[in-house]
C-alpha positions in Angstrom: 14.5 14.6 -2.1 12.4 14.3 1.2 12.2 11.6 3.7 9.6 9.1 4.0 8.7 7.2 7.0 6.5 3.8 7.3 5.1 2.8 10.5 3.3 -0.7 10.7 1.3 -2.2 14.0 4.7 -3.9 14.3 6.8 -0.7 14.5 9.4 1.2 12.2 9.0 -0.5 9.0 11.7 1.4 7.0 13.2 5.6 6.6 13.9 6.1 2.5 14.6 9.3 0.9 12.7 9.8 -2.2 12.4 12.1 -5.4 8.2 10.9 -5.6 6.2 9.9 -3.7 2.8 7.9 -5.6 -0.3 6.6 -3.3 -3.4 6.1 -3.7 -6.4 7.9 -1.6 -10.1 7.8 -1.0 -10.2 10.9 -3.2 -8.1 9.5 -5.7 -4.3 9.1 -7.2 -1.9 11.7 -5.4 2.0 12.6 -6.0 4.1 13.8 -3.5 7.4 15.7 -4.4 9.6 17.8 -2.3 8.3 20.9 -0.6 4.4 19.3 -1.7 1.8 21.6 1.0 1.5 19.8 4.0 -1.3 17.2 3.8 -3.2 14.2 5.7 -4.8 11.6 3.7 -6.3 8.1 3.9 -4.7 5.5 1.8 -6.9 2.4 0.5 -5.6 -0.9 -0.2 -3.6 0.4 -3.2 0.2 0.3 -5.3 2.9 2.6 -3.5 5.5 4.4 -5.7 9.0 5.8 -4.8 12.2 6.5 -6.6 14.5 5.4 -4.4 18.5 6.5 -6.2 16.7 6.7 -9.4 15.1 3.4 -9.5 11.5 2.7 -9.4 10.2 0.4 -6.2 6.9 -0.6 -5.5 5.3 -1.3 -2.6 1.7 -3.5 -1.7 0.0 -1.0 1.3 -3.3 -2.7 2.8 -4.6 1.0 3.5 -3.6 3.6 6.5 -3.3 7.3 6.7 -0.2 9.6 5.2 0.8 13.0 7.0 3.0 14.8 4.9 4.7 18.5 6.5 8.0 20.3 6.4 9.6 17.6 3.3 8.7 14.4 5.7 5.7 12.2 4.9 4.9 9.8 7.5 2.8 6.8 6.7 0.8 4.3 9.3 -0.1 1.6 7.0 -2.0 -1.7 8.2 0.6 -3.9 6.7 3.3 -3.4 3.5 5.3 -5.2 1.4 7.9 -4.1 -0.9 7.5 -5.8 -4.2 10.2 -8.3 -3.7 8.9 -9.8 -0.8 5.6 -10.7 -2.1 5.5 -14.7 -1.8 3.6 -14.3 -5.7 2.1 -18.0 -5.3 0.7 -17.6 -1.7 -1.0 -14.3 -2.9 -2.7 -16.5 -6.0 -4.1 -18.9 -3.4 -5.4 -16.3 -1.2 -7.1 -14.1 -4.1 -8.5 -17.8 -5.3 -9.9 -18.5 -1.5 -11.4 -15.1 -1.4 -12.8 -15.6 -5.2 -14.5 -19.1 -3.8 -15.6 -17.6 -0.7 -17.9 -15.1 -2.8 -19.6 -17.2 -4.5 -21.3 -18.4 -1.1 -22.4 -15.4 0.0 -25.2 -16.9 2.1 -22.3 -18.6 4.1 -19.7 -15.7 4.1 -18.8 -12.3 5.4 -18.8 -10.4 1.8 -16.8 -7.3 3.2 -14.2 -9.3 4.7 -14.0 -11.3 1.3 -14.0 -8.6 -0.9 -11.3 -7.0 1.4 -9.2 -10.1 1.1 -9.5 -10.6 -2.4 -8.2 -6.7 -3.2 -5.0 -7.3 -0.6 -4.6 -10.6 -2.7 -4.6 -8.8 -6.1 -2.9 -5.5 -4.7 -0.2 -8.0 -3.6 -0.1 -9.7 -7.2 0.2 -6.3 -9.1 3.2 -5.2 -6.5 5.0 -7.8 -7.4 4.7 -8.0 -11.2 
């Protein structure tokens, strides 16, 4: 096991001890076990994976930057959710605003859009 650490904007978000570790980067998938080479890394908007006493949890992470070094990863992540926090039906209404809001793009910032819509989705799949 190795300890994982989440820091949001708002401070400490929670300390876990974990078996795996499973993020997604900018350069792809990457799994983190105990005594993994120390590493930095940017996370996207992406699916978090632990074991947590043997049981899977999943996590909605709206992108940051991992540290990992001497059996400690350290994340600073925008903002996370663990999957059983998700409000499933407010996360339908905001990928279905972002979804509308596209189809004006004369009208809309696209980036921020297509941001919102993969936090809305990201959300969804944490929570199923």
């Amino acid at each position: 096991m190795f300890q994982v650490k989440i820091v949001t904007p708002k401070g400490l978000y929670k300390v876990m001890n974990t078996t795996i570790l499973n993020v997604e980067t900018t350069q792809g998938q990457l799994g983190i076990l105990k005594n993994h080479m120390p590493i930095v890394a940017i996370l996207t908007i992406s699916l978090m994976r632990t074991r947590e006493n043997g049981e899977e949890q999943r996590y909605a992470i709206a992108g940051g930057t991992l540290y990992f070094q001497n059996n400690v990863a350290t994340l600073l992540v925008e903002a996370i959710e663990h999957s059983e926090e998700i409000d499933v039906q407010r996360a339908l209404q905001a990928k279905e605003h972002a979804e509308k809001l596209m189809l004006h793009k004369e009208e809309v910032d696209m980036l921020r859009a297509e941001i919102a819509l993969k936090k809305a989705v990201n959300r969804i799949k944490a929570a199923s």
